[in-house]
N, C-alpha and C positions, 0 to 999 in steps of 0.2 A: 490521601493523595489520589488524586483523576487516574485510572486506570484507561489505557491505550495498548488494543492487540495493533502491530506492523506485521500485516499479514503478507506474504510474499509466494505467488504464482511458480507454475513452472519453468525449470530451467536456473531459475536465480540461486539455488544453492551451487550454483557451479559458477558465482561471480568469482574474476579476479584470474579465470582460465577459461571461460566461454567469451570468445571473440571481443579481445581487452582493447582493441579498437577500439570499438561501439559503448562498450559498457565499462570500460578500466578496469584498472587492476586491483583495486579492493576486491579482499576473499570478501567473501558470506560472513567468516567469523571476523574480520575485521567493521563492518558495516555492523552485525548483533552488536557489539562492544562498542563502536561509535554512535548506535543508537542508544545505548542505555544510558551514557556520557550526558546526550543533549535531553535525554527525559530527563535525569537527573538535573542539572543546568534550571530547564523550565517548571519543575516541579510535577513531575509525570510518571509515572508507574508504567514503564515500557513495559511490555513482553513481546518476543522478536521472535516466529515463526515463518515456514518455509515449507509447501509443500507442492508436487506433482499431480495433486488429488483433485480434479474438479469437486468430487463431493465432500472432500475434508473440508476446503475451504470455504464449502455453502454453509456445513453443520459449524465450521466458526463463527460465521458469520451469525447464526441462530442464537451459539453462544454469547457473543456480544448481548445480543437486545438483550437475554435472560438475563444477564451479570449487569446490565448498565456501562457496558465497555467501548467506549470511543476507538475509532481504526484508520489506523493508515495501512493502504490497500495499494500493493502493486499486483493487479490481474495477468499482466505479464498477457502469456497468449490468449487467455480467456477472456481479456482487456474487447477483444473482437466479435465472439460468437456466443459467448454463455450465456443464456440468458436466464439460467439457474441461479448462477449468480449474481446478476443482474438482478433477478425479483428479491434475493437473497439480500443484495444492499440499499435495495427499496426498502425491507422491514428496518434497516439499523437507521434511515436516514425518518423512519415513520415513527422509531420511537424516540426522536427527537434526540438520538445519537449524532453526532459529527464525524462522518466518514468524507477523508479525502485522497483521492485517486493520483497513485506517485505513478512515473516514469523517468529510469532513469535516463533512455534517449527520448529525444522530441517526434511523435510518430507521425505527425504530420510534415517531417522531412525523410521520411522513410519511404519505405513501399505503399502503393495507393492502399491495399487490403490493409494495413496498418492506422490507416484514416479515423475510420470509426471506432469508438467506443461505447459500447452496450452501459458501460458502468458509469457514464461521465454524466447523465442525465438524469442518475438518482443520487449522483454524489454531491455534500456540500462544495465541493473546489477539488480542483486538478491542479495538478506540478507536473512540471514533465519538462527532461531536455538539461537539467544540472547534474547528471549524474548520480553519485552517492549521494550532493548535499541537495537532490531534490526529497531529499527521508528530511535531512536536517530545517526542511524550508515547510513542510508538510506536519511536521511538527510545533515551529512555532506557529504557524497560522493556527494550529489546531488549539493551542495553549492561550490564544489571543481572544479567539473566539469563547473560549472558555472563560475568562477575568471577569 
């Protein structure tokens, strides 16, 4: 089975009670468990992580190339200025890995600073703006791509 890390940025283990306006009210632990639903579904080896870390999420990302591990990537605020990781999803898209860039609001209806993405220009494809089922939609592309 295709192994896929759903790597998730700062702030987003607090879906479902950080500003449910914007982002709705699925927890974290409901979206893990909804993600491993539609990996299953497509035939996908999800693993569902979450961290604060700009540098955990670089050394994942290193983990990917070493494992042969396809990603879906929510950069969340780092989505803007890291460019750590940014060169970080240049190696997974150089080893001929499929990385694509979720968002679960649309950031170019957002604040201007929200505009740019450092990661969208080494990623295979962006989703952004469906909420939770931009995981679900970033997934089957990703399974598509894969056939």
């Amino acid at each position: 089975m295709t192994s896929v890390l759903i790597a998730n940025g700062p702030n987003l283990g607090r879906l479902g009670s950080r500003e449910p306006e914007k982002y709705g009210s699925t927890t974290y632990a409901e979206l893990v468990s909804l993600a491993s639903g539609w990996g299953d579904e497509l035939g996908l080896d999800v693993e569902v992580r979450q961290t604060d870390d700009e540098s955990e999420l670089v050394g994942w990302m290193h983990g990917c190339v070493d494992s042969g591990t396809h990603v879906v990537l929510n950069p969340a605020a780092f989505t803007h200025y890291s460019y750590a990781l940014r060169d970080a999803c240049a190696m997974v898209t150089a080893a001929e890995l499929e990385l694509v860039e979720v968002h679960l609001t649309n950031p170019h209806a957002r604040e201007a600073f929200r505009h740019t993405s450092v990661v969208s220009g080494v990623a295979t494809g962006t989703i952004a703006g469906f909420g939770v089922d931009s995981y679900r939609l970033a997934l089957s592309a990703l399974a598509a791509r894969l056939r």
